[in-house]
TITIFI-476909 format. One line per 4 residues: number of its first residue (from 1); their letters; for each residue z, x, y of C-alpha. Coordinates in steps of 0.02 Angstrom, whole numbers, plus 32768, in hexadecimal, padded with zeros to 4 digits. Each point is the difference from the previous one (the first is absolute). Example, Ala and Ser with C-alpha at 12.3 -4.5 7.8 and 13.67 -1.06 7.14 Angstrom:
<pts>
1	as	8186/8267/7F1F | 7FDF/8045/80AC
</pts>
This chain:
<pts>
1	xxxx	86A1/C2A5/C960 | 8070/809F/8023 | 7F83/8076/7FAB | 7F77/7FB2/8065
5	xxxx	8075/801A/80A2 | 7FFE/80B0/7FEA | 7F64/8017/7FB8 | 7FB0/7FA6/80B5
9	xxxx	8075/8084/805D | 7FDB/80A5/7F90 | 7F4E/7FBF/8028 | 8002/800D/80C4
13	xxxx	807E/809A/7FF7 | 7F6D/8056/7F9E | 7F97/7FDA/8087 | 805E/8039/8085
17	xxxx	8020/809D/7F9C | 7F64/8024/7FFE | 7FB3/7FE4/80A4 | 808F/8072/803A
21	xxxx	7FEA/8097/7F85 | 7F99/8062/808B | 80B2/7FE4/8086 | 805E/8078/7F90
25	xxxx	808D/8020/8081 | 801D/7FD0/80B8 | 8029/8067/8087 | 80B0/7FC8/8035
29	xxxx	8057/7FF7/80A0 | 80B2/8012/8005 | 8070/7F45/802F | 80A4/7FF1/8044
33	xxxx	804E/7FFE/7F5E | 7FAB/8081/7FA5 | 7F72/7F96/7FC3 | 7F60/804E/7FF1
37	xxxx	7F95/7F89/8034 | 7F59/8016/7FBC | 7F40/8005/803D | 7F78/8014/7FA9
41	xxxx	7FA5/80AF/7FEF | 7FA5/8062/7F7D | 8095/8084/7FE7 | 809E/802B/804F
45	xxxx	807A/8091/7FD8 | 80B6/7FDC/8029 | 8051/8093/8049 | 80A2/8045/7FDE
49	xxxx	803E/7FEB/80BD | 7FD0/7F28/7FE5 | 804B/8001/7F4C | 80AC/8046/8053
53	xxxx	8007/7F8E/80A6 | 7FC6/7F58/7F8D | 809E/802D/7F8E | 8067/8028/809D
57	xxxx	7FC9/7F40/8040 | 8024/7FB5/7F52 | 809A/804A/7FE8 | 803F/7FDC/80A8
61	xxxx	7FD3/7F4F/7FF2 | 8069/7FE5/7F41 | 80A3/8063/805E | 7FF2/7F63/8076
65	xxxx	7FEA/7F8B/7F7E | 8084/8044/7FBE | 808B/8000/807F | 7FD0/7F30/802D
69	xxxx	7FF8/7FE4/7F55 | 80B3/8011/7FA0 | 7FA4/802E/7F5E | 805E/8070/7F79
73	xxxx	7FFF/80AF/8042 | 808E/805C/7FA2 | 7FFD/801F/7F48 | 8084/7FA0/7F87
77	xxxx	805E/8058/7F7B | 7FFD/7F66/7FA1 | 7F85/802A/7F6F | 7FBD/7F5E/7FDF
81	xxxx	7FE5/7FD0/80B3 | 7FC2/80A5/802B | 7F84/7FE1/7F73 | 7FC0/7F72/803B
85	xxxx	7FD5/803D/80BE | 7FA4/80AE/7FB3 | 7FA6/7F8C/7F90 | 7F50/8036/8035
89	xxxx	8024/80A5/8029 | 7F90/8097/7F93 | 8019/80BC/7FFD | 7FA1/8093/7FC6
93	xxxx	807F/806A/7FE6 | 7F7F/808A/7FEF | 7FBC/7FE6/80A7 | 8097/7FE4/8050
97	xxxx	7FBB/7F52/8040 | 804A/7F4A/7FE8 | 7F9E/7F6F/803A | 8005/7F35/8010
101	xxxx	7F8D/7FAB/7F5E | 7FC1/7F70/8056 | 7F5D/7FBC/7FB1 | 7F59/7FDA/805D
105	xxxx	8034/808B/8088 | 7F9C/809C/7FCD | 809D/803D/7F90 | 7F9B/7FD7/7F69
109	xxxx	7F8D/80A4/802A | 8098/8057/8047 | 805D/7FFD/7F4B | 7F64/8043/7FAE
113	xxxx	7FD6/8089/8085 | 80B6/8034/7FD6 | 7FEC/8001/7F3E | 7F61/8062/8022
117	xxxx	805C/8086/805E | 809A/8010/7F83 | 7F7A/8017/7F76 | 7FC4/8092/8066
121	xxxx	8098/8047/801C | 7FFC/8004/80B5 | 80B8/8026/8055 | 8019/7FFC/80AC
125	xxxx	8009/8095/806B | 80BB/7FF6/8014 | 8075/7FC0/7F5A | 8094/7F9A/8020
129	xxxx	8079/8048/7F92 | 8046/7F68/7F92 | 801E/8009/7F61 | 7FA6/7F75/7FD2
133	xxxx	7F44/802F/8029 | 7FB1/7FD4/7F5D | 805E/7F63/7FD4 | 7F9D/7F85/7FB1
137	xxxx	8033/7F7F/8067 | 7FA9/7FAE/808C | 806E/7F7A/803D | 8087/8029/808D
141	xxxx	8066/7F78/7FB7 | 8012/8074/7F5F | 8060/8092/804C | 80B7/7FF9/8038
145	xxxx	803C/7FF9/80C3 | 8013/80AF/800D | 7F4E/801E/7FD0 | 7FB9/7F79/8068
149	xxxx	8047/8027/808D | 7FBD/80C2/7FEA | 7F49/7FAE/7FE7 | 801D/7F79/8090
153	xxxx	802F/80AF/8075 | 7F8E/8078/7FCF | 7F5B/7FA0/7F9C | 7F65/7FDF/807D
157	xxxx	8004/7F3B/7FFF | 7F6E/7FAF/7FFE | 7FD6/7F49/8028 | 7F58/7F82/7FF2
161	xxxx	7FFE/7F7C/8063 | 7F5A/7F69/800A | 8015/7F5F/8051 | 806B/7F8A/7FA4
165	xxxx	7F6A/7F75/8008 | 7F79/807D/7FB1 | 8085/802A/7F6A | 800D/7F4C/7FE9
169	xxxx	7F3B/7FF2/7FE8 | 7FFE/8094/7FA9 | 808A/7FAD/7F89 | 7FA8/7F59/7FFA
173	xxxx	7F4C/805A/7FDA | 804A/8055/7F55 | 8045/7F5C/7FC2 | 80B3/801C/8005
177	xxxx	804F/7F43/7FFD | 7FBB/7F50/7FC3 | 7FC2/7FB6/80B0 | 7F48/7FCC/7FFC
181	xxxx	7FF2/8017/80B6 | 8038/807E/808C | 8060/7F7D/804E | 8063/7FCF/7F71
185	xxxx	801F/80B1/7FD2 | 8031/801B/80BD | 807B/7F77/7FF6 | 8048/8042/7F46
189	xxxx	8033/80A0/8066 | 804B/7F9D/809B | 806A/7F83/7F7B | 8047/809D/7F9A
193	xxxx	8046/803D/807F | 8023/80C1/802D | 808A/800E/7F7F | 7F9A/7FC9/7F77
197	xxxx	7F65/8051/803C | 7F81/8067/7F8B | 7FFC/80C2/8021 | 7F4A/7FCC/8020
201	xxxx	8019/7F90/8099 | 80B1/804A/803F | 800F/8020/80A5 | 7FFB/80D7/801C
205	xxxx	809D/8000/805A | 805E/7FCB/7F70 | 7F98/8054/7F86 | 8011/80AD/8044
209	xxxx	80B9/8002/806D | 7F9B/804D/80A3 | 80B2/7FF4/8052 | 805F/805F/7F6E
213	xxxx	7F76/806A/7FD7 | 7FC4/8087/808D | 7F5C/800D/7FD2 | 7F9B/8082/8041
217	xxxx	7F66/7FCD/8000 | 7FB5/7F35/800D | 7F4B/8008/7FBD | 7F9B/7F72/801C
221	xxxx	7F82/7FB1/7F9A | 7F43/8014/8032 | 800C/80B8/801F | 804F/804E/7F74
225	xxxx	7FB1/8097/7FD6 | 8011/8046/80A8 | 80AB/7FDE/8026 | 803B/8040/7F63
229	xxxx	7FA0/809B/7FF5 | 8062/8025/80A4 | 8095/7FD1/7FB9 | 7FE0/805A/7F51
233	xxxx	7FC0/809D/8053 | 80B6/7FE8/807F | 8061/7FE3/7F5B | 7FCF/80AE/7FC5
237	xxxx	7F70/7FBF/7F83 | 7F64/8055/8032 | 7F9E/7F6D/7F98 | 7F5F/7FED/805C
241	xxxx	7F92/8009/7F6E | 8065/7F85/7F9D | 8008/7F7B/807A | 7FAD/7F5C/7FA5
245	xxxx	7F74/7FA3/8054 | 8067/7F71/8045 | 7FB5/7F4C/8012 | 807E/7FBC/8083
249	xxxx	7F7E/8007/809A | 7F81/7FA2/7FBF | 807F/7F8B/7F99 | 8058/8000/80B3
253	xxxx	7F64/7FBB/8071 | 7FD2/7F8C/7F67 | 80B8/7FAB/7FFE | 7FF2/7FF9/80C7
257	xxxx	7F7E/7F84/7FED | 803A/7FA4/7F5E | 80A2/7FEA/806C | 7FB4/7F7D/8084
261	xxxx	7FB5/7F99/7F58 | 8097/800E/7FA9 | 807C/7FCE/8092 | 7F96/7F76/8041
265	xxxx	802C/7FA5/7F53 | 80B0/7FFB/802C | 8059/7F6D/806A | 8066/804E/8096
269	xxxx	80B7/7FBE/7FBF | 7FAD/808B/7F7E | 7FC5/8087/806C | 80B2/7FEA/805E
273	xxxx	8072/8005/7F61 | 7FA2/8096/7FC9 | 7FFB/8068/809C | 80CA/7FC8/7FFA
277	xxxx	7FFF/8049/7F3C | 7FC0/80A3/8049 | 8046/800C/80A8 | 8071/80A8/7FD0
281	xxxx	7F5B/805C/7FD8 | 7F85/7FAA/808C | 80A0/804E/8076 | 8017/80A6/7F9E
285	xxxx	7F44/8043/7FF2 | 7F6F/7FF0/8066 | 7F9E/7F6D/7FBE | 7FC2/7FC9/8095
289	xxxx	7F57/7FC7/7FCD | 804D/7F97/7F76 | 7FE8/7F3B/801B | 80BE/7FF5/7FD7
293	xxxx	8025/805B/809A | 7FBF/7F77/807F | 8083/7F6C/7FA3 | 8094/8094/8004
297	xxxx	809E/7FAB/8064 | 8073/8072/805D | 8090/8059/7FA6 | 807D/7F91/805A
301	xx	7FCD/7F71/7F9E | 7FFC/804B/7F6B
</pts>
């Protein structure tokens, strides 16, 4: 019964996918909160001028988050703690870049454009001078304070964000859990709780520490390889040619429509619990075209 589940969704998301191969990327106009809002058109380029004042919106939108919010926003010297909050934080200390691993957000592409480019030896224009450039490791966690804290100063910080309720189809789609339905699955996540949540399903905001970490840049998925050839090329990695052919625009406008089918199978004491699970990330990014966003209560009743 689960495998037919699936099967009946991968079935219509095939469809979708293909009657929207021709709307390869929508032009976008620029919301309040540095959402582009998309419209369909044969091609758009995003300039470098947009790029910049989207990030400026984004940004701007997490520091207020951030101030209402009282999450963690100082680094502990407590190992084990500290640990624990740079838990899905990644660095290439060859590129002088550390990022959030959060799964069914683009990052999946983003680790293997970055293998690709330390296999071609590409440096950036200016080298941080640390001793540690070719370390083998990759997690932040790994190093001691005094290097994190030189990598959390200096490193361009990179972070993919998708709307909470599309990374829980995603997660449902490639069979992670036992529930033979959506809404069973749904209700798995809302009974675990955010303490025992997967890495899968977590909510972003405590994945990735937006509040401790000052992340440069807040990429957003469904137009990927612009915004980071933007922010490569800013970064000091002239990577044009390298740039993979990301899928996120057309997985994007698929998942907008799966949404509505999906979310009409849940009950509304579900669609309220799980805009509740998520309300630190419907408040700290600009989801505004999620369904979440319309059962979102107000921070004073949080």
């Amino acid at each position: 019964m689960r495998f037919l589940s699936r099967l009946i969704i991968l079935a219509a998301l095939g469809i979708a996918t293909f009657l929207s191969c021709r709307l390869l990327l929508r032009s976008p106009a620029t919301g309040e909160g540095g959402d582009l809002a998309p419209k369909v058109e044969e091609s758009f380029t995003l300039t470098l001028d947009t790029f910049l004042h989207v990030q400026q919106l984004r940004k701007k939108r997490l520091r207020a988050f951030c101030n209402r919010s009282g999450q963690v926003t100082t680094l502990t010297r407590r190992q084990e703690k500290r640990a624990h909050l740079l838990s899905s934080l990644r660095v290439s200390t060859k590129l002088d870049l550390l990022y959030c691993q959060v799964p069914s957000t683009g990052v999946e592409e983003w680790q293997q454009l970055l293998e690709k480019l330390e296999k071609e030896n590409v440096t950036p224009a200016v080298l941080l001078p640390y001793p540690w450039r070719h370390a083998s490791k990759t997690q932040l966690r790994e190093f001691n304070l005094t290097e994190i804290e030189a990598m959390l100063g200096s490193y361009t910080k990179v972070l993919f964000v998708r709307d909470p309720f599309q990374r829980l189809i995603s997660t449902f789609m490639q069979g992670m859990g036992s529930s033979p339905s959506f809404s069973s699955f749904v209700q798995d996540v809302l009974d675990s709780g955010q303490d025992n949540a997967d890495v899968a399903w977590e909510p972003l905001v405590r994945l990735c520490r937006p509040c401790l970490v000052q992340y440069d840049y807040v990429v957003m998925f469904g137009f990927l390889r612009q915004e980071l050839g933007h922010l490569l090329r800013r970064a000091g990695l002239p990577v044009d040619s390298l740039l993979p052919e990301f899928t996120d625009t057309q997985v994007q406008w698929t998942y907008s429509w799966l949404s509505e089918q999906m979310f009409s199978e849940l009950s509304l004491q579900q669609k309220k619990q799980l805009s509740h699970f998520y309300r630190w990330d419907l408040d700290a990014f600009p989801f505004s075209s999620s369904f979440l966003s319309d059962f979102l209560s107000t921070p004073e009743t949080w």
